[in-house]
C-alpha positions as CSV (number, residue, x, y, z in Angstrom):
1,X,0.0,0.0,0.0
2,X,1.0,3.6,-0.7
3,X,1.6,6.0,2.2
4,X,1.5,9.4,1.6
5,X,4.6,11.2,3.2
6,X,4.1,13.8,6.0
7,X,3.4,17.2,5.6
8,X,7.1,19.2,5.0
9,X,6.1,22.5,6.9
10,X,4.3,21.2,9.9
11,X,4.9,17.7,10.1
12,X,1.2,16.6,9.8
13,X,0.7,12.9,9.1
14,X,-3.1,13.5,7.8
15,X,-2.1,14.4,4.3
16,X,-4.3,13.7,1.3
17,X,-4.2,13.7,-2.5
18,X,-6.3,16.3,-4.7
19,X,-5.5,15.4,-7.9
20,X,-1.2,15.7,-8.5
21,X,-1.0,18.0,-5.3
22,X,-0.6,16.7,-1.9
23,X,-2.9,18.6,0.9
24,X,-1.9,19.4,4.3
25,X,-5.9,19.6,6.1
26,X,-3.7,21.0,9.3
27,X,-1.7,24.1,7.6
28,X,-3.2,24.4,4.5
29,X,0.2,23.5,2.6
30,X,0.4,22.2,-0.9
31,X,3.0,20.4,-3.0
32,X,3.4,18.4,-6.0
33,X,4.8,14.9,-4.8
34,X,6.3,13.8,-8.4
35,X,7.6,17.3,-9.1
36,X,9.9,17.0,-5.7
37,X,11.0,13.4,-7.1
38,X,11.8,14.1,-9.9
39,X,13.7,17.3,-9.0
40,X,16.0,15.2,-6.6
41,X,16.6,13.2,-8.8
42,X,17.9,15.5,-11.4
43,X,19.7,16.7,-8.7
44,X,21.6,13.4,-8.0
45,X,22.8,12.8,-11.7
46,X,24.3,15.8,-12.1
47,X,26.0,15.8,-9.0
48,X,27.2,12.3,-9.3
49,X,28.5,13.5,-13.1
50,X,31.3,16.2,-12.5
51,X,31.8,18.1,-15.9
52,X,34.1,20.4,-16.7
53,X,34.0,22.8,-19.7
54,X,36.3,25.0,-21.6
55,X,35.4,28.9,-22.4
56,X,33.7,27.8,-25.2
57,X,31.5,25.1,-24.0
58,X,34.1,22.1,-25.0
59,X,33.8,19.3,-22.6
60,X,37.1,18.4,-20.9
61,X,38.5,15.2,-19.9
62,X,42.4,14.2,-18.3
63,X,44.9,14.0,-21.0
64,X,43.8,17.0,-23.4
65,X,45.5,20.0,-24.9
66,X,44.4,23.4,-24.3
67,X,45.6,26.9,-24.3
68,X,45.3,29.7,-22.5
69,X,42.7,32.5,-23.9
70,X,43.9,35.7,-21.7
71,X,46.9,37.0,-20.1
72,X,46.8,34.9,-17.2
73,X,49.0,36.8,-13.9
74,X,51.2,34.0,-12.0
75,X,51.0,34.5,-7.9
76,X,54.5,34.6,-7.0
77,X,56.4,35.5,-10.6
78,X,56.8,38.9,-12.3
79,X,56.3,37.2,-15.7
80,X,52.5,36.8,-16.8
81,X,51.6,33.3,-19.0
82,X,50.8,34.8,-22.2
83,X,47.3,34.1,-24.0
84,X,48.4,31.2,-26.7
85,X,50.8,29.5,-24.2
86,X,49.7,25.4,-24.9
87,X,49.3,23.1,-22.0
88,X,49.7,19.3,-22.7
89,X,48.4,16.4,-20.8
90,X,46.2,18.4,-18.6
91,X,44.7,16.2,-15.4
92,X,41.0,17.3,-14.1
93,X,40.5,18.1,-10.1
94,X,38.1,19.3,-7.7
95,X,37.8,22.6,-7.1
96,X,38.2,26.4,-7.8
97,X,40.7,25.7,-9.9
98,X,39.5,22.6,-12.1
99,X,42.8,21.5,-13.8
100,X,46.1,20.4,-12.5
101,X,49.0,20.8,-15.4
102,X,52.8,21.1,-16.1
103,X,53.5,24.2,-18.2
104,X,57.0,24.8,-19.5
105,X,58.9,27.4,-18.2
106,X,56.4,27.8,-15.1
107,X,56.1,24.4,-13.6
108,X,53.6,22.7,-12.2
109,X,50.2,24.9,-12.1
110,X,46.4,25.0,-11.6
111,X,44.1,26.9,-13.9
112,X,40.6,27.4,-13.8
113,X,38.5,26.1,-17.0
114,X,37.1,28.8,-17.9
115,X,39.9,30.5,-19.1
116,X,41.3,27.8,-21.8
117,X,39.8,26.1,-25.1
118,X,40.1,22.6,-26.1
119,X,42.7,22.3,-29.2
């Protein structure tokens, strides 16, 4: 048998169905049950599916080339990478900045996606 869930604001456990929505007779609060469903579930894939995109929309993945589209400043160096500069063999990670790579010249570095394009 079905059991309808308990009301979200007050708690109530004499909820009833009118049609899609679901009633609360106590507070007067309605809801769409298969909306909320089907929103956490949307939620759920697209956590569970981390995708990371270049400026232009390029999907990502560990072992592409990119380069740099802007004068990018380096923390701790007076020289700047310059737009153009190529990065091979990039490595995807969590976080503010979303890729882990080796650049010549500079080292070992982090960028963030948005400011390379897939070559």
């Amino acid at each position: 048998m079905y059991t309808l869930p308990n009301c979200p604001k007050c708690n109530s456990e004499y909820t009833y169905e009118d049609g899609n929505l679901i009633i609360c007779p106590e507070c007067s609060h309605e809801w769409i049950l298969k909306k909320e469903t089907e929103n956490n579930e949307e939620k759920k894939a697209t956590e569970d599916i981390n995708v990371t995109k270049d400026a232009n929309g390029n999907i990502l993945n560990d072992g592409d080339s990119v380069t740099v589209i802007k004068d990018l400043k380096v923390k701790g160096s007076s020289s700047a990478l310059k737009r153009g500069t190529k990065v091979k063999n990039i490595q995807l990670i969590d976080g503010d900045h979303d890729i882990d790579c080796k650049i010549s010249g500079f080292g070992a570095m982090k960028l963030k996606s948005e400011f390379v394009k897939k070559v």
